[in-house]
N, C-alpha and C positions, 0 to 999 in steps of 0.2 A: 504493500500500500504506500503510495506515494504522501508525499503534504496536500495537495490538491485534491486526491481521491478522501483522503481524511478529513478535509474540512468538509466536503459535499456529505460525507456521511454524519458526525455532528449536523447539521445543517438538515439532514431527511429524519434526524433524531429530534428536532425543533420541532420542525413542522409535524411532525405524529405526533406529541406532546401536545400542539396547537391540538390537530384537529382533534383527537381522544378526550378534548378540553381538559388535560394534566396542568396545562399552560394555558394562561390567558394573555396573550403578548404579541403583537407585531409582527411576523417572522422577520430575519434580516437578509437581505440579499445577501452575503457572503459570512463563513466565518473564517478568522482568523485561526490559524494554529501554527504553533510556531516551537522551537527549541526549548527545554525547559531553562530555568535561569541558572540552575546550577545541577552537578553530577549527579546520575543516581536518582534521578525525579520522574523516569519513563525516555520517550523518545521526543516528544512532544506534547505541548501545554498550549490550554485555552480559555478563556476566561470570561466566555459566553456567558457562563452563568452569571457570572458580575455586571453583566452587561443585561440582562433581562432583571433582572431581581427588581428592581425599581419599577418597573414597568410592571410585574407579576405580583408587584405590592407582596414579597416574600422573602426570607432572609434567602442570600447568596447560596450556602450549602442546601439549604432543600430542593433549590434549584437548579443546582449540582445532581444532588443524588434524583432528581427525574429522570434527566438527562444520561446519568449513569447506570441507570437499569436499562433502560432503551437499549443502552450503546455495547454491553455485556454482552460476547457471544458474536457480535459483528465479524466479517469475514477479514481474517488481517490486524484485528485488534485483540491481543493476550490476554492486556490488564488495563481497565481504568479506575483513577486513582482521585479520591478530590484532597486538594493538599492546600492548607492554608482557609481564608477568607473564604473558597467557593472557587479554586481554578479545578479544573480537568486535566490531569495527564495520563498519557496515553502511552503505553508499549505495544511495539508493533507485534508481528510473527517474524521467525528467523526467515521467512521467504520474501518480505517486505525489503530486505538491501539488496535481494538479488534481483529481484521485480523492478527496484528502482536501474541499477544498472542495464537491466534490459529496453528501460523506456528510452535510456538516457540514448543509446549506440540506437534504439530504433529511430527516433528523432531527429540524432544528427545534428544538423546546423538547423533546423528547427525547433532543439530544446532550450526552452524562456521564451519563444514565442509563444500566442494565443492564437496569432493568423498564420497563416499560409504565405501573407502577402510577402515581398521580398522589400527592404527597407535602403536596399540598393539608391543610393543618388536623393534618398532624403537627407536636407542639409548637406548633398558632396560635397560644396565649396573647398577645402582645403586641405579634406580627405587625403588627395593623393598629390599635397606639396602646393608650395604658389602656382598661383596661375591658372590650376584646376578649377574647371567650368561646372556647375553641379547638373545633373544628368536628371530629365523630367522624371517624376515618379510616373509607368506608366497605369496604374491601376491606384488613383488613391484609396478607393473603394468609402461608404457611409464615412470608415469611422477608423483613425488611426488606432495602432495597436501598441501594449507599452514598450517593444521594441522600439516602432517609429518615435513614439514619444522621446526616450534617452537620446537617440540618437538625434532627432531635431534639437534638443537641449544641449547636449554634449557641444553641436557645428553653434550655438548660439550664446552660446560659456568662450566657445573660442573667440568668435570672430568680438565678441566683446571685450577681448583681452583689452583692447585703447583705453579701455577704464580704467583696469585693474593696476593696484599698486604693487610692486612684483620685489622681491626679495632676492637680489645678487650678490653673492661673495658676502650674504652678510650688511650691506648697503642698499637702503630704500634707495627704486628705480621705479618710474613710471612706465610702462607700455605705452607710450605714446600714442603710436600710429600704427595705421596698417602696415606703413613700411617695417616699424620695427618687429611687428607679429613675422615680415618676412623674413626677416634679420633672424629672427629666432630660432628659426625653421632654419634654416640656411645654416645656423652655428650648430644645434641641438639633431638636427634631425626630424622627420616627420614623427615617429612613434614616441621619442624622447619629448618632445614639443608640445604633445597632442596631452600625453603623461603630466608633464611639468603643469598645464594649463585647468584639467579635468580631474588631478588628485584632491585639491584644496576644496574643502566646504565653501560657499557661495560669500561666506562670514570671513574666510579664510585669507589672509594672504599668497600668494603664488612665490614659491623657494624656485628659482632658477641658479640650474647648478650650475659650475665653470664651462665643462663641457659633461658629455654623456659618458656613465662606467659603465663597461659593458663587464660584471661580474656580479654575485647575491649581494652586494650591498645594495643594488641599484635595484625595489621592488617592482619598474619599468621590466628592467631585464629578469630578474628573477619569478614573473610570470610568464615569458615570451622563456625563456630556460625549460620551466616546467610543463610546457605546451609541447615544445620541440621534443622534450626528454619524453612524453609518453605515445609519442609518434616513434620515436627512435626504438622503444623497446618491442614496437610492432613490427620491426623492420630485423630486429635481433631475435624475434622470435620464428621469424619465417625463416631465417637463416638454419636457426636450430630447428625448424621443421613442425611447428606445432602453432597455434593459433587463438586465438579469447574464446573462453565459454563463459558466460557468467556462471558463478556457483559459490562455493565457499569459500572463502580467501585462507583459511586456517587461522591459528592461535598463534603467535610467536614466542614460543616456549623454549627455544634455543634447539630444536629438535629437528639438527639439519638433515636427516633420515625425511624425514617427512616432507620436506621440501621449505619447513619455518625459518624465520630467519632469526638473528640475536636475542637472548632473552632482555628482555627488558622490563620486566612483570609485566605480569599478566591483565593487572589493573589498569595502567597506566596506557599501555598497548589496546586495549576495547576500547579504553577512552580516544587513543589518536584516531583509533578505523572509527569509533561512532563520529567523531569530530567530522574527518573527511568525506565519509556519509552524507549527514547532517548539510555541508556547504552545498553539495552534489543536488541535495533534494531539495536547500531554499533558493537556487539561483533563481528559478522564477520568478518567486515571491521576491526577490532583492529587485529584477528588474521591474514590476508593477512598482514595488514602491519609489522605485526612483525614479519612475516616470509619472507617480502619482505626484511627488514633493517638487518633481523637475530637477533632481539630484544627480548627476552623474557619475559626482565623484562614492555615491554608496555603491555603485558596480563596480569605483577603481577599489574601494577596500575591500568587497567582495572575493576581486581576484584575487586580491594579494593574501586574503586568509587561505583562500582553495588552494594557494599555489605553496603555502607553507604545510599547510595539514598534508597535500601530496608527497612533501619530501619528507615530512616526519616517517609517513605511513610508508613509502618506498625503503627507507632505510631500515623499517624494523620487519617489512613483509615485501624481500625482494620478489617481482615478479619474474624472474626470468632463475634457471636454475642453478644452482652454483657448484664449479668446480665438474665432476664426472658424473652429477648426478643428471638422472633423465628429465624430461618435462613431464612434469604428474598432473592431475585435476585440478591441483590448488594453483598451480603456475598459469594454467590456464585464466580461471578464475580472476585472479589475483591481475593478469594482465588486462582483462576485462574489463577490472574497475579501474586501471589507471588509465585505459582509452579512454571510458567515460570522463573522468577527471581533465583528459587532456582535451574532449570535446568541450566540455564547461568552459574551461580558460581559451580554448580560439574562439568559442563565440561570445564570449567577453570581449576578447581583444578585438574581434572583428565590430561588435559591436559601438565600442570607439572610435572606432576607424584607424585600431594599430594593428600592424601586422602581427599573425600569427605564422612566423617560419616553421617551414619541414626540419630544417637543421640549423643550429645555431652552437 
């Protein structure tokens, strides 16, 4: 069960409630659920109940526990939990990460979109360097989608750089002019540029660095790194002869027999693969809401969390096999979810308008 199949099902748990009259309330067009706030609290948390309780003239947790009988026994959901004031958390089933990885590689460059439509040449203007002419959308259709949305916001965070007051070597500099946005481009690069302009909250000062690092200090590079690297291990996987299946990633119990990688408790290690998980299955919800607030820079920190959870979880559950051992089920697996991962980060990056390289 993915975040979006979860909320729809809370949400058909509303609405029975309404009409069984359990609930006397509103229904709401969407509900939220999201990450719990802290370890250990299920997969995800929702706070629905909090949200009708006024309305249903009923304290918070009775509210809760309607909603919680409804939702007991659901397809994909373990255990629900009400924790606190009247939140809802939810544990999935262990087929729930492998489901989610399959939507992910089914999707492709359509997953975080809503539409079909292609977001190609909304806002091009300097997508692809000075001088680029932006390219008609050819189907705007009703009603943009919140891809289009970031991305007309993203080309409109730029081109207003002439505002913005920018931060060099440490020395307040203004953007002047469009010349100097070219200037920029011309010193930094287009993806370095695009980065430097669209990391910063809207509240935010703009840091322009001397020139561009091309090494992990640099979280430009260090997502465009992690995009390339799970492209790469699909390329070393064919090599050695074998290919992604989603399925179980394994435990990383130090059990290089098994195909696991370093121990690094076992604790700690559920928490990186839930963590990378977790990034994998809010990208969409990150892009609605940054299309909702007009935020762009919430998809640059997005990546930059996905692209750090990938390298934690690489290094403690290598997918590729090590030394003389053969490729087993987990290797497969295990490769599977870092496609996935590396699909998330190029349609981020694409989503920007930075390139996502094959090799880097």
């Amino acid at each position: 069960m993915t975040p979006a199949e979860l909320s729809r099902t809370v949400l058909r748990s509303v609405r029975g409630a309404v009409e069984e009259q359990e609930l006397s309330v509103p229904v709401p067009a969407r509900i939220v659920v999201q990450p719990p706030p802290r370890p250990g609290c299920g997969d995800y948390a929702s706070n629905v109940a909090l949200q009708l309780a006024r309305q249903a003239g009923r304290p918070a947790r009775e509210v809760a526990e309607i909603l919680r009988k409804r939702l007991i026994g659901s397809a994909g959901i373990t255990r629900v939990e009400i924790a606190g004031p009247g939140f809802l958390n939810f544990t999935l089933g262990d087929g729930a990460q492998v489901a989610l990885v399959r939507e992910v590689l089914a999707q492709g460059d359509g997953y975080g979109d809503r539409s079909v439509r292609s977001v190609r040449g909304v806002g091009g203007g300097d997508v692809a360097g000075p001088g680029a002419s932006p390219e008609p959308d050819p189907d705007p259709g009703p009603a943009p989608s919140a891809r289009d949305v970031v991305v007309a916001e993203a080309l409109a965070r730029i081109q207003a750089a002439a505002g913005v007051a920018a931060v060099d070597g440490g020395q307040a500099a203004p953007v002047a002019t469009p010349s100097d946005l070219t200037a920029l481009i011309a010193r930094l690069g287009v993806d370095e540029a695009r980065w430097v302009l669209l990391r910063p909250a809207a509240q935010d000062p703009v840091r322009v660095p001397e020139r561009p690092v091309q090494r992990e200090s640099n979280p430009r590079f260090r997502v465009q790194y992690a995009a390339a690297r799970a492209r790469a291990l699909g390329r070393y996987a064919q090599e050695l002869g074998f290919g992604s299946e989603p399925g179980d990633v394994g435990a990383p119990v130090g059990n290089h027999a098994a195909g696991d990688g370093p121990s690094d408790g076992s604790a700690s290690a559920a928490q990186t693969l839930q963590t990378f998980h977790t990034l994998l299955a809010t990208y969409p919800s990150a892009i609605e809401t940054a299309a909702r607030l007009r935020a762009p820079d919430r998809v640059v920190r997005h990546l930059e969390a996905t692209a750090d959870a990938f390298f934690r979880w690489h290094d403690i559950c290598p997918p590729l096999p090590v030394g003389e051992q053969k490729p087993l089920a987990v290797h497969r697996a295990r490769l599977a979810l870092a496609e996935a991962g590396g699909t998330v980060l190029a349609n981020g990056l694409r989503l920007l308008g930075i390139s996502a390289p094959e090799h880097l």
